[in-house]
C-alpha positions in Angstrom: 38.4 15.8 -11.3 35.3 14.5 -10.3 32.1 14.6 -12.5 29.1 15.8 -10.3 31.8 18.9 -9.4 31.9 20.2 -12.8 28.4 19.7 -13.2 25.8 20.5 -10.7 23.0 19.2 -12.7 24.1 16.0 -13.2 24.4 15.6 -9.6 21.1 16.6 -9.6 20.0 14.5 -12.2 21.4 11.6 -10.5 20.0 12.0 -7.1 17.0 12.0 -8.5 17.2 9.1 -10.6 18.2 7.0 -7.4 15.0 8.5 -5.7 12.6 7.2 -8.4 14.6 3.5 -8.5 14.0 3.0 -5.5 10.8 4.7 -5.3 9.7 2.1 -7.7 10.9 -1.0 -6.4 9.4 -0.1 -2.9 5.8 0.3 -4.7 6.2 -2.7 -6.6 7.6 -4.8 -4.2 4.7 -5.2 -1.7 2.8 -6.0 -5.0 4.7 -9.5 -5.9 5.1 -10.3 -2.3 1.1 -11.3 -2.0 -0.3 -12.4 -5.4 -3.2 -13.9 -3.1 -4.5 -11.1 -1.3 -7.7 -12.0 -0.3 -10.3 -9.2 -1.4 -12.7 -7.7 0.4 -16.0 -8.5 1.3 -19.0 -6.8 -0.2 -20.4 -6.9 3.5 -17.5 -4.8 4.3 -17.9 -2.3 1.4 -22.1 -1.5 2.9 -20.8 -1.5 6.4 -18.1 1.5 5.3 -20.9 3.1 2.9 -23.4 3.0 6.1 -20.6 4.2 8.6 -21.2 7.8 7.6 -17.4 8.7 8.0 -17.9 7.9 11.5 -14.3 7.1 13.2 -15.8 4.3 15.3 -17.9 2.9 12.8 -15.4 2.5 10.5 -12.9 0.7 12.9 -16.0 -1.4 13.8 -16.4 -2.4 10.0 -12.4 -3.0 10.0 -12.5 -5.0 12.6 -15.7 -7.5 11.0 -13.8 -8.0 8.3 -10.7 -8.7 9.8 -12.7 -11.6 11.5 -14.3 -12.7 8.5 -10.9 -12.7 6.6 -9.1 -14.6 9.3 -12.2 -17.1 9.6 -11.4 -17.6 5.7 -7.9 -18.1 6.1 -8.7 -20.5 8.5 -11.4 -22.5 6.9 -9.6 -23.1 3.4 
């Protein structure tokens, strides 16, 4: 006789005990894959506090410091 059939709450229990595994190793795994992640710039952090919550503002902040970023990468 299977377990989970005689007990619904362990089959319960279970299922959510493989949610939270891998739950876990999908938050954590992004984590270890970049140890480097460059940071930010505080140019970036003004630009976002000036852009008012204004949609193209804020893409044209994203895209500066996806320039500046990349000119970093590039220069060392």
């Amino acid at each position: 006789m299977p377990l989970f059939k005689s007990c619904p709450a362990a089959k319960l229990h279970a299922l959510w005990a493989a949610a939270l595994l891998v739950a876990s190793s999908v938050l954590v795994a992004p984590a270890a894959a970049q140890p480097s992640a460059p940071q930010l710039s505080a140019s970036y952090a003004a630009c976002m506090d000036q852009s008012g919550g204004v949609t193209v503002e804020i893409h044209a902040c994203i895209s500066a410091e996806h320039a500046r970023q990349d000119q970093q990468s590039l220069d060392g």
